[in-house]
C-alpha positions in Angstrom: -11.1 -45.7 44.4 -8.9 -48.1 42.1 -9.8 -52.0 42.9 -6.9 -53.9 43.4 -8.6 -57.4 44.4 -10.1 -59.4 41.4 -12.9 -61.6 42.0 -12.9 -65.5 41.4 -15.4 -65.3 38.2 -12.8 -62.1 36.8 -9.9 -64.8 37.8 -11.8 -67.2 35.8 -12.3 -64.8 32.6 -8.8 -64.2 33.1 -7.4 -67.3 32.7 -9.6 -67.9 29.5 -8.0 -65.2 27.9 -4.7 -66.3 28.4 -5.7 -69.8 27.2 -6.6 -68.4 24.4 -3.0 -66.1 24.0 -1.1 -68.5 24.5 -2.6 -70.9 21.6 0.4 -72.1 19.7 -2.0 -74.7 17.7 -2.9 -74.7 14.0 -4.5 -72.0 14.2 -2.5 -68.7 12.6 -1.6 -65.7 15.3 -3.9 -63.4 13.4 -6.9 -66.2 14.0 -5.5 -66.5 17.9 -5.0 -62.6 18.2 -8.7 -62.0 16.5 -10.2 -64.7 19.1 -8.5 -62.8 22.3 -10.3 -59.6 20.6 -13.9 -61.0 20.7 -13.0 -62.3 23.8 -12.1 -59.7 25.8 -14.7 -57.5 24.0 -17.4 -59.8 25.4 -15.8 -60.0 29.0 -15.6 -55.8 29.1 -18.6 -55.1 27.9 -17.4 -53.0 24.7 -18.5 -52.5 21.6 -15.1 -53.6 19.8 -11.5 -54.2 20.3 -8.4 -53.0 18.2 -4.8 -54.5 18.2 -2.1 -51.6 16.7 1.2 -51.7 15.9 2.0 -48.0 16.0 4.9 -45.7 15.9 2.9 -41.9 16.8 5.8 -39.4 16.0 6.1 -41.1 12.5 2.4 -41.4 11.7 2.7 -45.2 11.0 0.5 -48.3 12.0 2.4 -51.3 10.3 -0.8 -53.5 11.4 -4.1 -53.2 13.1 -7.0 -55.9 13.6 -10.3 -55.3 14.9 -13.4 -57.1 16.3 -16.6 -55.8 16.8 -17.8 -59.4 17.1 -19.9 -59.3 13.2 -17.2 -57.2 11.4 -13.5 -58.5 11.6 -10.8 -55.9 9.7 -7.2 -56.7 9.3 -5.2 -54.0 7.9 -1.6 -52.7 7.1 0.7 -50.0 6.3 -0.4 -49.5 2.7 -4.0 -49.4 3.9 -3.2 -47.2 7.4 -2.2 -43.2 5.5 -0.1 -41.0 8.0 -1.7 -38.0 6.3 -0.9 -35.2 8.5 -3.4 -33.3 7.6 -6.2 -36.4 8.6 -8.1 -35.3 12.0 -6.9 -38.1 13.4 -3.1 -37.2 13.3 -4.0 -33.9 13.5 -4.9 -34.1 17.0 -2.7 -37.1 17.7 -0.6 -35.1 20.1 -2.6 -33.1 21.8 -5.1 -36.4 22.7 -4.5 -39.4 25.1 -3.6 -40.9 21.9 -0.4 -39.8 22.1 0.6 -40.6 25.7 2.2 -44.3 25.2 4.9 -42.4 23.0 5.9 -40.3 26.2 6.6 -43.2 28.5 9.2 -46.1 28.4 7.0 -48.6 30.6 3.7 -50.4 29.8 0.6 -48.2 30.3 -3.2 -49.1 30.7 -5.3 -45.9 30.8 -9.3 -44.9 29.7 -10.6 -41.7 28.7 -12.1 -41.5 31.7 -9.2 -41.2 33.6 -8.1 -38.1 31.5 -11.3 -36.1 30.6 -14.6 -35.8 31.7 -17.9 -36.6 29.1 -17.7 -32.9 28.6 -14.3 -32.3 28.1 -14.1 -35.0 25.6 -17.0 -34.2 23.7 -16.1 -31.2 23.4 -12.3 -32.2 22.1 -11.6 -31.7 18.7 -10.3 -35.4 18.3 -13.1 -36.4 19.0 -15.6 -33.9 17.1 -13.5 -34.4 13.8 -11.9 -37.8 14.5 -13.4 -40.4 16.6 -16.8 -39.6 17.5 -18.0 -43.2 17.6 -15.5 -43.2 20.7 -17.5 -42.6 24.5 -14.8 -44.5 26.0 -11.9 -46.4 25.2 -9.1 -47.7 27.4 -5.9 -48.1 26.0 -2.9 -50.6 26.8 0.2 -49.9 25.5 3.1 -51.6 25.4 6.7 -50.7 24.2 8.0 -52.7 20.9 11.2 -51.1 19.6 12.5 -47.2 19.7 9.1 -45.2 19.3 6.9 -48.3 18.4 4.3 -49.6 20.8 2.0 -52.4 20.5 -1.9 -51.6 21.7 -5.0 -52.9 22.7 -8.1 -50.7 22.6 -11.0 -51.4 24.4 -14.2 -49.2 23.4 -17.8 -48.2 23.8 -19.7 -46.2 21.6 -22.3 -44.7 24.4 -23.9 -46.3 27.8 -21.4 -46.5 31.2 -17.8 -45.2 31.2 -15.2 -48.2 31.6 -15.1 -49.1 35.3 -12.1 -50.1 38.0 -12.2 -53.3 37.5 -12.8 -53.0 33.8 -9.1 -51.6 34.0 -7.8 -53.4 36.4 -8.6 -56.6 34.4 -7.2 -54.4 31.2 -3.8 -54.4 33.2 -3.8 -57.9 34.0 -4.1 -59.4 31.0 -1.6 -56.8 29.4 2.0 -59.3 30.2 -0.1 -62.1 28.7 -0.2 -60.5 25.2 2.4 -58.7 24.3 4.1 -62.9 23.2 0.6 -63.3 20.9 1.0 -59.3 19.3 4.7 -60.1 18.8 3.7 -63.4 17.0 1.2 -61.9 14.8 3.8 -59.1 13.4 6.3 -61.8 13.1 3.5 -63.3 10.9 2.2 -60.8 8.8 5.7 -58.7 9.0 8.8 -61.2 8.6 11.5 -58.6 9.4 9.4 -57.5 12.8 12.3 -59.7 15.7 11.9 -59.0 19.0 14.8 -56.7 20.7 17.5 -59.0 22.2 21.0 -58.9 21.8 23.1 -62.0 19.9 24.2 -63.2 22.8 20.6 -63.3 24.3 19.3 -64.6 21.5 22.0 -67.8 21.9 21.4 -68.1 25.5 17.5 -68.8 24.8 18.3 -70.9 22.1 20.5 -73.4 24.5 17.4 -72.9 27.2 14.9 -73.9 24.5 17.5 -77.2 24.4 16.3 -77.8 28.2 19.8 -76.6 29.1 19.8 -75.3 32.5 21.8 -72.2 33.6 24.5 -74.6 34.7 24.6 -76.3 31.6 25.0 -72.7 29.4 27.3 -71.3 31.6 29.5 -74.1 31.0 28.9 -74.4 27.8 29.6 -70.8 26.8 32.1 -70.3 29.1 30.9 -67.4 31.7 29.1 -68.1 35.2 25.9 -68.4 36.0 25.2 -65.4 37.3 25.6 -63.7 33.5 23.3 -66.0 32.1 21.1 -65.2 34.9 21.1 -61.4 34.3 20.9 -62.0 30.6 18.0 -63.9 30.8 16.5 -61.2 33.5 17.4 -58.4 30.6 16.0 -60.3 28.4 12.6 -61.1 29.7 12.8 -57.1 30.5 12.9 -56.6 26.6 10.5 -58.9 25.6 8.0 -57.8 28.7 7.3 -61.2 29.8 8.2 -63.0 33.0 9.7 -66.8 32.6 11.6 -68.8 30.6 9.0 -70.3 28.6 7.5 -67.3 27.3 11.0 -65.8 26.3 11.6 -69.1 24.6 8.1 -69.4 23.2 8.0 -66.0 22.0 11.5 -66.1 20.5 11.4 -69.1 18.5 7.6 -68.9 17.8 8.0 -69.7 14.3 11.0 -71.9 14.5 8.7 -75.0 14.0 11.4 -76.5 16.6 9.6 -78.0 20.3 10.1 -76.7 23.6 11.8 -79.2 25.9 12.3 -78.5 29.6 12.7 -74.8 29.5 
């Protein structure tokens, strides 16, 4: 049975690994985005953890980082080969692998969930593919038409990923979809997040400390249409205030926050 309560030291990790998302210091995103990695690989209990920019039905990964906590890899297109005849892509489709491509909403899922030990040992991605992979949960996150932005969470052998492992998984999904977004924005300049002009300019008078008021006056249409257009907005960019539409927005704009 799915656990749907989260104890006080998980609430604790929890918070620890948005701290660390949401670090908007010196440090680059790739440094923050590689620190959330070792982090969360040493709260679940997993061997390494993977961030991917991916677009499946075009065989492309614009960017991918991983931890195992000695080895840290940083990769992009020119290094990522959609070879269709590699075993990976190969078997793309007809694996879990391919499941955030089918769905419009954020996913967490584990092997698990999907196969049993047998089942997936005895799949040919992972015979010919991955079979360093026991486990793995993967979180998902729409970024763009076919593109998705994941985290992957894996073990090499011992214990299957757990409930809570999961459930934690899901949690912490919201929290980094800003710091993923950042780090493309970094390594890939063209990479913007999805928002209309007109959304865009709304966020850019809320980053002013304008409240809805204020930018409906100012632009000339009521509050309630700034209201749904900051709504649609934080729907786009899969976060859930203000501040983190702002922050991930203008991340790079070297310009403050003020009363967002």
């Amino acid at each position: 049975m799915s656990r749907t309560t989260i104890s006080s030291l998980d609430l604790d990790r929890l918070r620890d690994m948005v701290d660390i998302a949401n670090d908007t210091s010196s440090s680059s995103p790739v440094d923050v985005t590689f620190a959330v990695l070792d982090r969360v690989r040493e709260v679940i209990g997993a061997d390494w953890a993977t961030f991917l920019d991916m677009q499946g039905s075009a065989r492309q990964v614009r960017h991918a980082q991983m931890t195992t906590g000695e080895e840290y890899v940083t990769a992009g297109t020119e290094d990522l080969g959609g070879d269709a005849d590699d075993p990976f892509w190969k078997y793309y489709q007809s694996s879990t692998c391919s499941f955030p491509d089918r769905v419009s909403n954020p996913m967490v899922l584990s092997l698990r969930e999907v196969y049993s030990e047998q089942e997936w040992a005895r799949h040919p991605m992972h015979l010919e593919a991955l079979p360093h992979v026991h486990d793995e949960i993967l979180a998902a996150t729409p970024c763009g038409p076919g593109m998705n932005l994941r985290l992957l969470v894996g073990r090499s052998e011992g214990q299957p990923f757990s409930d809570p492992d999961r459930f934690l998984v899901r949690l912490l999904q919201p929290h980094l979809q800003p710091l993923f977004l950042r780090t493309l924005r970094s390594v890939i300049p063209a990479v913007e997040p999805p928002l209309t002009e007109r959304q865009r300019q709304i966020l850019g008078l809320v980053r002013e400390g304008k409240t809805n008021q204020q930018v409906a006056r100012q632009l000339g249409i009521s509050p309630g249409t700034v209201r749904k257009h900051l709504e649609n907005s934080y729907g786009r960019l899969h976060v859930q205030s203000r501040v983190a539409a702002v922050g991930l927005v203008f991340a790079n704009s070297g310009d403050s926050l003020q009363h967002a």
